[in-house]
C-alpha positions in Angstrom: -30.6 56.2 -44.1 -27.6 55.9 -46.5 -27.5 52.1 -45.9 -30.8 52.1 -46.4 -31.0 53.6 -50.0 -28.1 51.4 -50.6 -29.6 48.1 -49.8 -33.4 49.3 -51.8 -30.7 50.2 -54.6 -29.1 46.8 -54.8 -32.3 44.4 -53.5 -30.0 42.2 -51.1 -32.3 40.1 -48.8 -31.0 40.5 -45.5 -31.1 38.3 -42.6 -34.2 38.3 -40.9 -32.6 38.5 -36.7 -30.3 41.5 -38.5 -31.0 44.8 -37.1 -32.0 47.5 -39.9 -32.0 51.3 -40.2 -35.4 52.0 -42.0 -37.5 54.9 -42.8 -40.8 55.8 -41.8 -42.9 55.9 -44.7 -42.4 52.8 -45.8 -44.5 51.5 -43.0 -47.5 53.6 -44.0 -49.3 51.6 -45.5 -48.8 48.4 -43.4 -51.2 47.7 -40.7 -50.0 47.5 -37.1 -50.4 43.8 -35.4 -49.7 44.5 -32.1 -47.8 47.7 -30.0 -46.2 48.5 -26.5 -44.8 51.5 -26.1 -42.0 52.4 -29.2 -42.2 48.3 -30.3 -44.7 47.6 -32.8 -45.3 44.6 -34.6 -46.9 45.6 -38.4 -48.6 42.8 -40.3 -47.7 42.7 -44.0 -48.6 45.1 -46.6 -52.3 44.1 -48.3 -52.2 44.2 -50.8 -49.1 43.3 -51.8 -48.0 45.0 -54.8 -44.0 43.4 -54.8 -42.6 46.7 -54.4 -40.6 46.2 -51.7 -40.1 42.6 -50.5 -40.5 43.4 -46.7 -43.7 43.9 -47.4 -44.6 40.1 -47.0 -43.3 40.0 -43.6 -43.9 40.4 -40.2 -42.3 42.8 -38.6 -40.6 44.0 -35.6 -39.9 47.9 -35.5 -38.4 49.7 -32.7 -39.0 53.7 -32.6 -36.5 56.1 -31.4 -37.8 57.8 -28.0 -39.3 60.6 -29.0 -37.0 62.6 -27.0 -34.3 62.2 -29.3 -36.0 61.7 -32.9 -39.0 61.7 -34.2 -38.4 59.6 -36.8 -35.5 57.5 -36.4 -36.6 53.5 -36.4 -35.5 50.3 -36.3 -36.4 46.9 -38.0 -35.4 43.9 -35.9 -36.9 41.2 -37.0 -38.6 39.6 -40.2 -40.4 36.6 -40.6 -43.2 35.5 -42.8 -44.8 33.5 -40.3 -47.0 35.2 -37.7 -46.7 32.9 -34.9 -42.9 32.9 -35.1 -43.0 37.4 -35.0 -45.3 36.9 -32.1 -43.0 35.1 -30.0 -40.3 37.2 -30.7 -42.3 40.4 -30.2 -43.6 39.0 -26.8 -40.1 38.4 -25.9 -38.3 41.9 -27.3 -41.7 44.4 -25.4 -41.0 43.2 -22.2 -36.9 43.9 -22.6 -35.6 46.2 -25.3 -37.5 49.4 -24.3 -36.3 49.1 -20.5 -33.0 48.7 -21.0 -33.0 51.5 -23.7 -34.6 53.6 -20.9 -31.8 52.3 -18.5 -28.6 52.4 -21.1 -30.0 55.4 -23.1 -28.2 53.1 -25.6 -29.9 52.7 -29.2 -28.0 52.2 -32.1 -27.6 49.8 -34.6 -24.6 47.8 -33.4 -26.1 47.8 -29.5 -29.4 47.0 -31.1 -27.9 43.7 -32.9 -26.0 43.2 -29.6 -28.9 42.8 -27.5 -31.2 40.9 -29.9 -28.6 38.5 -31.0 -28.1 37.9 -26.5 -31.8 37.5 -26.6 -32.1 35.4 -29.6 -29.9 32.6 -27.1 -31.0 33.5 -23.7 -34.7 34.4 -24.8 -35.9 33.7 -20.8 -33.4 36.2 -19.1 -34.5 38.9 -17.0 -33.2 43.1 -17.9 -30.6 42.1 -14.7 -29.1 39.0 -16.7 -28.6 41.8 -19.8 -27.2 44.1 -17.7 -24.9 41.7 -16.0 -23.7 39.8 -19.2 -23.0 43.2 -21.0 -20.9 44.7 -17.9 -22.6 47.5 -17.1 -21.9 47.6 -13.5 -23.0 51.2 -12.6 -27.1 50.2 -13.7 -27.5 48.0 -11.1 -28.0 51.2 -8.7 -31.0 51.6 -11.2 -34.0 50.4 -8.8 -35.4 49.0 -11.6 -32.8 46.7 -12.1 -32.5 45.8 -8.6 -35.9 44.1 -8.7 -34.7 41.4 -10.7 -30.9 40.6 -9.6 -32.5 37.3 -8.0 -34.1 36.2 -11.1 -33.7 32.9 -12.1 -33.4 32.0 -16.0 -36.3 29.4 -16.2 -34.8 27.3 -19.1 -31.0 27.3 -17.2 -31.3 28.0 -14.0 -29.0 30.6 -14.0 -29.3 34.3 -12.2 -27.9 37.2 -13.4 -24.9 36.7 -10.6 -23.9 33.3 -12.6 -23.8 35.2 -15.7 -22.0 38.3 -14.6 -19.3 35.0 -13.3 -19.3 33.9 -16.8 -18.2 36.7 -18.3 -15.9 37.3 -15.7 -17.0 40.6 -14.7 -15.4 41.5 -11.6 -17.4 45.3 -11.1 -20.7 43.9 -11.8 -19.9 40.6 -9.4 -18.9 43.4 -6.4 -21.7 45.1 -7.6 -24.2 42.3 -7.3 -22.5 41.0 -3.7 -22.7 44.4 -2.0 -26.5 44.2 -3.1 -27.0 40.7 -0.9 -28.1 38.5 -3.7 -28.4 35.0 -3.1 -25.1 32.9 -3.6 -26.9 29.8 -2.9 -28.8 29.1 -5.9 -28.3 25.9 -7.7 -28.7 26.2 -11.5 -30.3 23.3 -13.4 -27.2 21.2 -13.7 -26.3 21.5 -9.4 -24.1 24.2 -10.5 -23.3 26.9 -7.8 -22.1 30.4 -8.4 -18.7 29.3 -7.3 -18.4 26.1 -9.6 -19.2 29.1 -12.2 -16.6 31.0 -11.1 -14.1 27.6 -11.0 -12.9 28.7 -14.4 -13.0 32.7 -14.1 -10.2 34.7 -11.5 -9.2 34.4 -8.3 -10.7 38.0 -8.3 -14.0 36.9 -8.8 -13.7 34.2 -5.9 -12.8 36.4 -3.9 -15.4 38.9 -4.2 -17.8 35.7 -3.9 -15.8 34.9 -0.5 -16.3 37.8 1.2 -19.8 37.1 1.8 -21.1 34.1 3.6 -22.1 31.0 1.4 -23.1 26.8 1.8 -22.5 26.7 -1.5 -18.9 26.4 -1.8 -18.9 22.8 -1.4 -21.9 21.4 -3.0 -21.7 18.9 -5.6 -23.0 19.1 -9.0 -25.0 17.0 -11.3 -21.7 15.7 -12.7 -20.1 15.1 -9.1 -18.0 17.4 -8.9 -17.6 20.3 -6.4 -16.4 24.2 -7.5 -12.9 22.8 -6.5 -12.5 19.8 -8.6 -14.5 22.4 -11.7 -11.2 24.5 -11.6 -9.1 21.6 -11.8 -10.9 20.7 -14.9 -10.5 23.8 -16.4 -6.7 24.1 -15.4 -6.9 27.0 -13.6 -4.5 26.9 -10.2 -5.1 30.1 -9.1 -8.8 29.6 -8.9 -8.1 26.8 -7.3 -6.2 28.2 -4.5 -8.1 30.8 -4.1 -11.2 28.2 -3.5 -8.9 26.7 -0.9 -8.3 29.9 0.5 -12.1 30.7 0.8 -12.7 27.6 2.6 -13.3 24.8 0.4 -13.0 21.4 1.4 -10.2 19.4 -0.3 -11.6 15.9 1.2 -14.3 16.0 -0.9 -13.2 13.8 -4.0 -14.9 13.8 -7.7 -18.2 12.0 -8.2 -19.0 11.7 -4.4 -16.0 9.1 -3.7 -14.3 10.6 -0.6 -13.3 8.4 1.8 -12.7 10.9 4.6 -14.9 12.0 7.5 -13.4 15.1 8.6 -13.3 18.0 6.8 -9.9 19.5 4.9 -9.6 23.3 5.5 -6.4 24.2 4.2 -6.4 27.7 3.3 -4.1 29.2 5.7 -1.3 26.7 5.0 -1.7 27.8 1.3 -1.7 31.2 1.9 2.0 30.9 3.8 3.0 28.0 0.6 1.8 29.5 -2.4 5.1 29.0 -4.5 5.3 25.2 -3.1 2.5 23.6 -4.9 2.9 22.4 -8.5 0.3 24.4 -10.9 0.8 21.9 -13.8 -0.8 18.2 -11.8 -3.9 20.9 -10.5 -5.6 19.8 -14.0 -5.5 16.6 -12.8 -7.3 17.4 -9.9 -7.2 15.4 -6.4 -6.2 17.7 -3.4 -2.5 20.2 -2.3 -0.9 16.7 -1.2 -1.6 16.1 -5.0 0.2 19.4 -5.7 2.9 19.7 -3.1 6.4 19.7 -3.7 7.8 19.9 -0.4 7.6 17.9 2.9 6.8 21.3 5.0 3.7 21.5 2.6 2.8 17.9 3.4 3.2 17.7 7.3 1.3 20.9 7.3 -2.3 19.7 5.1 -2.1 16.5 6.8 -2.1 17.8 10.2 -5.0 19.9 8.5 -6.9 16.8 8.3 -6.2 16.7 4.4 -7.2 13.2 3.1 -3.7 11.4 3.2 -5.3 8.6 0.3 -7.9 10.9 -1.7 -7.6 9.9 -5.5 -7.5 12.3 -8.7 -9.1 11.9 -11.6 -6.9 9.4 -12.4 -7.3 7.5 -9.3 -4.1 8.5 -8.3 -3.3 9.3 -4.8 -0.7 11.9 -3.5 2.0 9.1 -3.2 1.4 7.8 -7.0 2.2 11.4 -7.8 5.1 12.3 -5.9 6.7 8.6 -7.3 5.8 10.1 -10.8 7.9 13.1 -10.1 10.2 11.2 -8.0 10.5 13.6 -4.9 11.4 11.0 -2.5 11.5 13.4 0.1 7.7 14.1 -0.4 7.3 10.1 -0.9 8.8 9.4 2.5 6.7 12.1 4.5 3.5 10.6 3.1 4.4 7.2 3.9 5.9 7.9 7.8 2.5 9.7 8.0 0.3 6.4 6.9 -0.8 6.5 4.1 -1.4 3.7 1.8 1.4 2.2 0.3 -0.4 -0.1 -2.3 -3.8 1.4 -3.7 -4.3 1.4 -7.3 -5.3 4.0 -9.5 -7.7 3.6 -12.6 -4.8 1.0 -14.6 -4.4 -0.5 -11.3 -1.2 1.0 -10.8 0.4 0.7 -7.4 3.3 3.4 -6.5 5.9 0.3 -6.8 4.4 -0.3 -10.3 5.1 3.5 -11.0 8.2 3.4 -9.0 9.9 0.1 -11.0 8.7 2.3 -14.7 10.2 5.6 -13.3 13.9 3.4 -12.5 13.7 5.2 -9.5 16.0 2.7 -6.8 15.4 4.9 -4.3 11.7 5.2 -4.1 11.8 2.0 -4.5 13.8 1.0 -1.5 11.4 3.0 0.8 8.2 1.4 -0.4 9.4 -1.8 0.2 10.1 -1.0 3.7 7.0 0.5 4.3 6.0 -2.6 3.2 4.4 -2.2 -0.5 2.8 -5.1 -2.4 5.3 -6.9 -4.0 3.0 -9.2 -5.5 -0.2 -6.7 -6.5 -1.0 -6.7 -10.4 -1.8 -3.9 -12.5 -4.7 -4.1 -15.3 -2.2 -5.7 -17.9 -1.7 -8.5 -14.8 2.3 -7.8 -14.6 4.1 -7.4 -11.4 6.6 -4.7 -10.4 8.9 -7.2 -11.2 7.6 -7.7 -14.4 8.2 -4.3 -15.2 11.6 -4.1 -14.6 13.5 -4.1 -18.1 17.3 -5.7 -17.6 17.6 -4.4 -21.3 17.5 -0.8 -20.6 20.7 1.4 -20.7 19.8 2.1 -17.3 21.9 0.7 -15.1 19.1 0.9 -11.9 17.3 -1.6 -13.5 19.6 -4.1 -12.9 19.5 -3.0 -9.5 15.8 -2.5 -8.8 15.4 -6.1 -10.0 17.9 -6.9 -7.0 15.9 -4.9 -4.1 12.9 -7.0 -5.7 14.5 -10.5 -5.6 16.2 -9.9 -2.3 12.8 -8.9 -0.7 11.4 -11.8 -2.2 9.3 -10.8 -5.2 8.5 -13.9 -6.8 8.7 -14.9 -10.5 5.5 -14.9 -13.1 4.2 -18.3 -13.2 5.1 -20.4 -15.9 1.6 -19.7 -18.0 2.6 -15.8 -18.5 3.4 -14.7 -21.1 6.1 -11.9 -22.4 8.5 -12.9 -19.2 12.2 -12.8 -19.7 14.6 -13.7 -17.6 14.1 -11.5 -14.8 10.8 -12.6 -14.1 9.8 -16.1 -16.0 9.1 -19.2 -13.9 12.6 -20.5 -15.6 14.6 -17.7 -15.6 17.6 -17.4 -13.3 18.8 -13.8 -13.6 18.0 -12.0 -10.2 19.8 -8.6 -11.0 23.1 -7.1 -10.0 23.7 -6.8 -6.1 25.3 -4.1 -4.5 29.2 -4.0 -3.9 30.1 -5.2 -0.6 30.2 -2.7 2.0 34.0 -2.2 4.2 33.6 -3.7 7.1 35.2 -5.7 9.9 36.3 -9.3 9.4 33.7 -11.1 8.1 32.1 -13.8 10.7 29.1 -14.9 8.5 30.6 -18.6 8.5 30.5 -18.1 12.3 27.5 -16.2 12.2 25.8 -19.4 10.1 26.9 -22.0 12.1 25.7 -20.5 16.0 22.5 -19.9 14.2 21.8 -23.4 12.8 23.1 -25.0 16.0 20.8 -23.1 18.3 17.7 -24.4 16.0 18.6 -28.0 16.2 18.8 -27.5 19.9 15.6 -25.9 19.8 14.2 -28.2 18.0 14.9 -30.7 20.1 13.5 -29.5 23.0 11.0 -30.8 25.3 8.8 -29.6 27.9 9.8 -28.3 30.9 9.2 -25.5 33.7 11.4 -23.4 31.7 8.2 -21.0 29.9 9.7 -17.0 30.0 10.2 -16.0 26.7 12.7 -12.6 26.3 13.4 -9.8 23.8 16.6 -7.9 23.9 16.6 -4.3 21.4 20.5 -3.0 21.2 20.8 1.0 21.4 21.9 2.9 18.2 19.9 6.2 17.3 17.8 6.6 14.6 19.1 2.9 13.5 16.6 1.9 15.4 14.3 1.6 12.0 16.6 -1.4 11.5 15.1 -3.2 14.7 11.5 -2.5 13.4 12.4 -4.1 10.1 13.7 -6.9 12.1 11.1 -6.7 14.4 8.3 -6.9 11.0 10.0 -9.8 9.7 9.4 -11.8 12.7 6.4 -10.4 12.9 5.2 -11.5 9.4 6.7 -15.1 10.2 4.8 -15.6 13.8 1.7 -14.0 11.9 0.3 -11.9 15.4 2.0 -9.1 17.0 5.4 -9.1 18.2 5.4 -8.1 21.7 3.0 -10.5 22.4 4.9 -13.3 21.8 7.3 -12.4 24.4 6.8 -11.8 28.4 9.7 -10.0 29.0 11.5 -7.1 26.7 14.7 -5.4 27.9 16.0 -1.8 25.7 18.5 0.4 25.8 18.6 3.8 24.4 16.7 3.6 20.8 15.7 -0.2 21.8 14.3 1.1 25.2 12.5 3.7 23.1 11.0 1.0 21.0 10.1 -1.5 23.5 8.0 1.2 25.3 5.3 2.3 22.3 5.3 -1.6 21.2 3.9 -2.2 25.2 1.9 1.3 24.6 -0.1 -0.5 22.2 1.6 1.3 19.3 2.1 -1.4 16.0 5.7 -1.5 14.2 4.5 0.3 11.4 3.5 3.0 13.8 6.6 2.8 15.9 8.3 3.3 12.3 6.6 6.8 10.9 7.3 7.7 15.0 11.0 6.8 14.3 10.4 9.1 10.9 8.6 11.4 12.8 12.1 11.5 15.1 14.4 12.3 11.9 12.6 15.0 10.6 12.1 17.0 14.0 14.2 15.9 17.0 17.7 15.1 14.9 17.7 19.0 13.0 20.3 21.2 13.3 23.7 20.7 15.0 25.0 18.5 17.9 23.8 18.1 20.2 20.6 18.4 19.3 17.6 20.6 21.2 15.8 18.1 23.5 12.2 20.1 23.2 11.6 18.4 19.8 12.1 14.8 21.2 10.6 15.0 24.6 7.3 16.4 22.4 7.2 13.2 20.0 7.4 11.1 23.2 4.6 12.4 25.0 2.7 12.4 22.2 3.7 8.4 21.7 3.8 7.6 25.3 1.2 10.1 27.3 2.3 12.5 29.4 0.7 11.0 32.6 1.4 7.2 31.7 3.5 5.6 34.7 5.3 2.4 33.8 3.2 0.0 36.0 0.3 1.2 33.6 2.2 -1.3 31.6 1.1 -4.6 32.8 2.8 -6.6 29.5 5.2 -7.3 29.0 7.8 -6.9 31.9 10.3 -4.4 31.2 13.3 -3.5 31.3 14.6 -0.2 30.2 18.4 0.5 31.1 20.1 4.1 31.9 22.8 5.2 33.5 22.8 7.4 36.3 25.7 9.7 36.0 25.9 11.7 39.1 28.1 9.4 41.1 31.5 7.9 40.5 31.4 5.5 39.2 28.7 5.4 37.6 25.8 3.0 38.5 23.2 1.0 35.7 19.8 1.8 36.0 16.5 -0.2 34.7 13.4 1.6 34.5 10.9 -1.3 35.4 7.1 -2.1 35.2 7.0 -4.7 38.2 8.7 -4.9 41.4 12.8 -5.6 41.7 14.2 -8.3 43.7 15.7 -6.2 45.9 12.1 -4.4 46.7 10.5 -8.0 47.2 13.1 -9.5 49.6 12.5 -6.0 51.7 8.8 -6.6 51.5 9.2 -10.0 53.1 12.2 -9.0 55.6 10.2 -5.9 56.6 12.9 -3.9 55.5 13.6 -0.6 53.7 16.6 -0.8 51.7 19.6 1.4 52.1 18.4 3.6 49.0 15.1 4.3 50.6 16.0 4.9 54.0 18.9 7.0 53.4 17.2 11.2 53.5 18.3 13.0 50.7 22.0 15.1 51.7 23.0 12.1 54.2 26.4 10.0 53.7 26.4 7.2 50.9 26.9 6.8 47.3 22.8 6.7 46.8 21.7 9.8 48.9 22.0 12.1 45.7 19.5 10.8 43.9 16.7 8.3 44.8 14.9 6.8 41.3 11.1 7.0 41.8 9.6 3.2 42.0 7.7 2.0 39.2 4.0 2.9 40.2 5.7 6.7 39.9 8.1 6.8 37.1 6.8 8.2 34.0 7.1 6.1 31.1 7.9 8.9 28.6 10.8 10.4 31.1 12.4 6.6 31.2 12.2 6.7 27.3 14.0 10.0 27.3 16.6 9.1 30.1 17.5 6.0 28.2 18.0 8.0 25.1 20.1 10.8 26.7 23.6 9.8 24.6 26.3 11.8 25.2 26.9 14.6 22.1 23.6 13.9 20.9 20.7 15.0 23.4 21.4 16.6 26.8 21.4 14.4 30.1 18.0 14.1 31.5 18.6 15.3 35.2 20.5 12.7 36.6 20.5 10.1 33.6 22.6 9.9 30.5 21.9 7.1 27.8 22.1 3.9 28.8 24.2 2.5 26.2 27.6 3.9 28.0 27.0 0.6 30.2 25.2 -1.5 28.4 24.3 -1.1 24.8 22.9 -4.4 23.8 20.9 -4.9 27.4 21.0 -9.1 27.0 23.5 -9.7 29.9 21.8 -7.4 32.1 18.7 -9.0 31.5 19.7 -11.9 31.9 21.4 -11.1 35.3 17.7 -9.7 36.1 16.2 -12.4 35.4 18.3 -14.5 37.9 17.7 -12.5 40.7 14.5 -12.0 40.0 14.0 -15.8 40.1 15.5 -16.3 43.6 13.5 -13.5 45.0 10.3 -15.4 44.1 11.5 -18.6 45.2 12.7 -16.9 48.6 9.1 -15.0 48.9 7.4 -18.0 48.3 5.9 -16.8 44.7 6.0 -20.4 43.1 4.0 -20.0 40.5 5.9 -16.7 39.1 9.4 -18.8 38.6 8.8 -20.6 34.9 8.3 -17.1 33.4 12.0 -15.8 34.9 13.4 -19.6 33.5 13.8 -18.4 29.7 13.1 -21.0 27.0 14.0 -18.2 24.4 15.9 -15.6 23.9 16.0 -13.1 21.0 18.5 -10.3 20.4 18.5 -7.8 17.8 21.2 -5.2 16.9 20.7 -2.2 15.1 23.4 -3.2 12.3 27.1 -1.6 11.9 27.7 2.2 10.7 29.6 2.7 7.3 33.6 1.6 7.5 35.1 5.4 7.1 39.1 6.5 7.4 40.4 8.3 10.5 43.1 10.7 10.7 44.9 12.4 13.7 43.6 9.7 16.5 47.2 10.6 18.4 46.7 13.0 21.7 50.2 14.3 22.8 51.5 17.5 24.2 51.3 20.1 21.6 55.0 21.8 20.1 53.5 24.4 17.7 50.3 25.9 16.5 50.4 23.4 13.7 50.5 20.6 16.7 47.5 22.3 18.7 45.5 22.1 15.7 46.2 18.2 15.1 45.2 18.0 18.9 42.1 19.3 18.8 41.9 16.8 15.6 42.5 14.4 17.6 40.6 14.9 20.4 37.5 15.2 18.2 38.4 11.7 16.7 38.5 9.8 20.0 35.9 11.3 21.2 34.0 10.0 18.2 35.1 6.5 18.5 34.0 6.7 22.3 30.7 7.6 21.0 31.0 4.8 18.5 31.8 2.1 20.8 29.3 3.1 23.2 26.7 2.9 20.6 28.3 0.4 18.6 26.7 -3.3 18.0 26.8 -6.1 15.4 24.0 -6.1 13.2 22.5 -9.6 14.3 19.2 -11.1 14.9 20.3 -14.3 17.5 17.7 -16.3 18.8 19.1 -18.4 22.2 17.0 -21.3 23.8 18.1 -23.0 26.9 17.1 -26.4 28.5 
């Protein structure tokens, strides 16, 4: 009432939404327009004698309940238009006295709080006040309760959507453990959960508990409750939308390119600290966020989308070359995904790569094959983009791993070229320091190489038709055959294995030659040979064979026999090592000489007649014949090496006899050709006369210094210790030279 004198004292117009403190009798002689219950809506005073300047309103006047006061009342609202009262009258009757009855709250300041809510939401139901205020405990109120499904007419919204708003945890719990709907779409396509995309990961989970098909539903914008909290930068609403299910295939404005779902939340729940929060804005999916190859291997086995885009456009391998984890980089690419998409500046990763001067990165997308030549939105090239005037000394460099690879120059109408890249330039970069090695026999090397092409060249044709590939042994430099191997490939412009009829491999070679005959393509056989660092060569020597006998059956099937095979012939070498000496052993695909002369004679050879336990060198162990031999145990028998894997049964890795396989297959191929001319098989002979042969090594290991090679009897402690030195050294070299081969490519043709 003191406010009230005050403001009659001072005559200050007040605003006519402001909620007033007002006194009975000055309403007596104003006429009432319309009532409901303690709201009444008096006309203005007639007539009007200036008194009082309400007078010439419309008014809105709450009473007190008379429970409390008799007198206390309330204006709030003034207008002098009667239309404009009635609107707001009809919209205050059929709220304010319910949720005074419910709150038992009636004062000035909640009074201004709820008409000032009403003034901007006039459509909402009592449950959307209740829920935007907070006021968890009323919805118990049955009253309440017969409106939490309301929807807001103008919005869309229900009073669950606003409780999510204001980020009201108790009155969201509240509302879920009543069942309301979490399906409803609002008038934009917006769900409850792309509400609660920018709240807490409290909220989402109280959402979560209950059962929704709403959590990946896309909005008027395109965007599902995922991508909304990447938008609003909030990670841990973002995981915890992960966690609850969503799907992180589903890219912004409807552009996913995947099939299968991405249900990821389990790996996040065991990675939490190993996404990074800051590219979430960003959005795009956890291979986006990752920061560690674990992470990676586990979404994509998770059916994450390997080439989903951002908002940028930017897939998960443009982002890991922007933050230069080559780690991450390589894991994406050995699992497939695409090396040369462009993001919304037609970017490429090499594009990103060459700006970030990052060698290394660069390196591996070339040999995964990146588009040298692809053009970004201001039409440069990678090589463009490398600056030779930069500090940085890896500019130099990158411009070298371009040139050498073959990047070509701008043509001459570009413009803003220097010499790096212009059509006249001549500066190709700075190339690496030679490497220690043996004596150098490129001269040599040179000269075999162009005399063999003359000869081929002069050729003519003949009976001679069989065409053979020879893969060296070497471990996991076996990635240097497939680069090889994709050179030639590139050049012949089909697939390499089917340019030849026969293919003989030992150890890592013999691993190859069997998935290229599998049907599995180079870049395939390379993420396997990925694939084999990261999980069969872990740990210490010699390494745990589970691991690699895994990849292969997963590669190779674990029921394939090698006469599934039918091209092309081969001819996989191992040693078997439980007799002295040891004996060479080829894992074939057809029948051997020595089993077609028996067929013809009638005859069982030595090895087949001989009953396992009876006299002879061969009676230990019998091979099985090609129709029973599994092609994944001849892979892992030709890769048994010594210090490395375990034998495999009765095999070790064939390299100890024969490491780059050429001679032997040669001397196959001989005897081969007799048998057929000696069983009367004509026809088979040209393909067993070679017109070419091609050889690849798998290149030579790093020149390093060795110390303590001598083996004597020791004198001292001091002398046992060089001993054991020693040992280790030559047992090192053994392993070396077993292993060991040029790194060539020879192509050999023969009249």
């Amino acid at each position: 009432m003191l406010n009230s004198f005050f403001r009659g004292l001072l005559g200050a117009e007040e605003p006519p939404t402001k909620v007033l403190e007002v006194r009975s009798d000055n309403y007596i002689a104003r006429s009432i327009h319309y009532r409901e219950d303690s709201m009444l809506l008096y006309g203005p005073k007639i007539p009007n004698d200036g008194k009082n300047p309400k007078d010439k309103y419309y008014e809105i006047v709450l009473h007190k309940p008379f429970t409390e006061s008799l007198h206390q009342m309330y204006s709030l609202f003034r207008s002098e238009s009667m239309e404009t009262a009635e609107e707001k009258f009809i919209v205050y009757k059929e709220r304010i006295p319910i949720y005074i009855q419910i709150t038992k709250e009636c004062t000035v300041p909640s009074l201004q709080k709820l008409c000032d809510t009403l003034s901007e939401h006039q459509s909402w139901s009592i449950a959307h006040l209740i829920a935007h205020f907070g006021y968890h405990e009323y919805f118990n109120n049955p009253v309440v309760q017969k409106y939490i499904n309301d929807i807001d007419p103008i919005t869309g919204a229900t009073p669950l959507m606003v409780a999510v708003k204001t980020c009201s945890v108790r009155v969201v719990q509240s509302l879920v453990s009543l069942n309301c709907s979490l399906d409803t779409i609002d008038m934009e396509g917006n769900t409850v959960f792309h509400y609660a995309a920018a709240s807490n990961k409290e909220i989402i989970n109280a959402l979560a508990s209950k059962t929704s098909t709403s959590l990946n539903v896309y909005n008027k914008q395109g965007y599902t409750p995922l991508h909304m909290a990447c938008l609003a930068n909030a990670p841990d609403c973002a995981r915890a939308l992960m966690l609850a299910g969503a799907d992180v295939n589903l890219s912004a404005a409807k552009r996913s390119t995947s099939v299968l779902p991405g249900i990821v939340g389990d790996i996040l729940q065991d990675n939490q600290p190993k996404l990074y929060q800051q590219d979430m804005k960003h959005g795009g999916t956890p291979l986006h966020w990752a920061i560690s190859r674990e992470v990676i291997e586990a979404l994509v086995d998770k059916n994450c989308d390997i080439n989903a885009l951002n908002f940028d456009g930017r897939t998960a391998l443009h982002i890991m070359v922007l933050r230069g984890r080559l780690e991450c980089a390589i894991a994406l690419l050995s699992r497939g995904a695409e090396h040369s998409l462009c993001d919304n500046e037609l970017n490429t990763p090499l594009h990103l790569a060459v700006k970030q001067s990052n060698i290394a990165i660069v390196q591996a997308l070339v040999v995964f094959g990146a588009d040298l030549e692809a053009k970004n939105n201001m039409g440069y090239t990678a090589r463009h983009l490398v600056h030779t005037e930069m500090s940085n000394s890896n500019a130099d460099k990158i411009l070298y791993v371009l040139h050498a690879v073959g990047a070509k120059r701008c043509p001459e109408e570009s413009r803003g070229c220097g010499p790096s890249c212009s059509a006249r330039g001549d500066y190709n970069g700075v190339p690496p320091a030679p490497a220690p090695g043996a004596a150098a026999r490129d001269l040599v090397s040179q000269m075999l190489a162009v005399a063999a092409m003359d000869k081929s060249a002069s050729l003519e044709a003949s009976e001679k038709q069989g065409k053979l590939l020879c893969l060296d042994g070497g471990g996991i430099r076996g990635l240097v055959l497939i680069q090889i191997l994709l050179h030639l490939e590139e050049a012949v412009g089909r697939p390499i294995i089917s340019c030849f009829d026969w293919v003989a491999g030992t150890s890592t070679g013999g691993i190859l030659a069997l998935a290229l005959s599998s049907g599995k393509s180079l870049r395939e056989c390379q993420r396997l040979y990925f694939k084999l660092k990261e999980y069969a060569f872990v740990g210490m020597r010699p390494y745990a064979s589970e691991p690699l006998e895994a990849i292969l059956k997963e590669c190779l099937g674990t029921e394939t026999v090698m006469t599934d095979i039918q091209h092309p012939k081969l001819m996989i070498l191992a040693v078997l090592a439980d007799r002295k000496p040891v004996d060479l052993h080829i894992f074939r695909n057809y029948q051997s000489a020595q089993d077609i002369l028996n067929d013809l004679n009638g005859t069982s050879s030595p090895r087949e007649a001989a009953p396992p336990g009876a006299g002879g060198g061969d009676a230990c162990f019998r091979p099985p014949r090609p129709q029973e031999q599994l092609a994944w145990q001849a892979a892992r028998a030709t890769g048994a090496a010594p210090s490395y894997f375990r034998a495999f049964g009765k095999y070790l890795d064939g390299g100890l006899m024969g490491n780059n396989p050429t001679l032997d297959a040669l001397t196959e191929l001989a005897e081969l050709r007799l048998a057929f001319r000696g069983s009367g098989q004509l026809e088979k002979v040209p393909k067993t006369n070679l017109k070419v042969v091609v050889s690849c090594g798998t290149g030579l290991i790093p020149v390093s210094q060795l110390k303590d090679i001598d083996v004597f009897k020791p004198g001292s402690l001091f002398e046992t210790a060089r001993l054991a030195w020693g040992l280790s050294a030559i047992g090192s070299l053994l392993v070396d030279q077993v292993s060991g081969c040029n790194i060539y490519l020879m192509f050999g043709t023969y009249r």
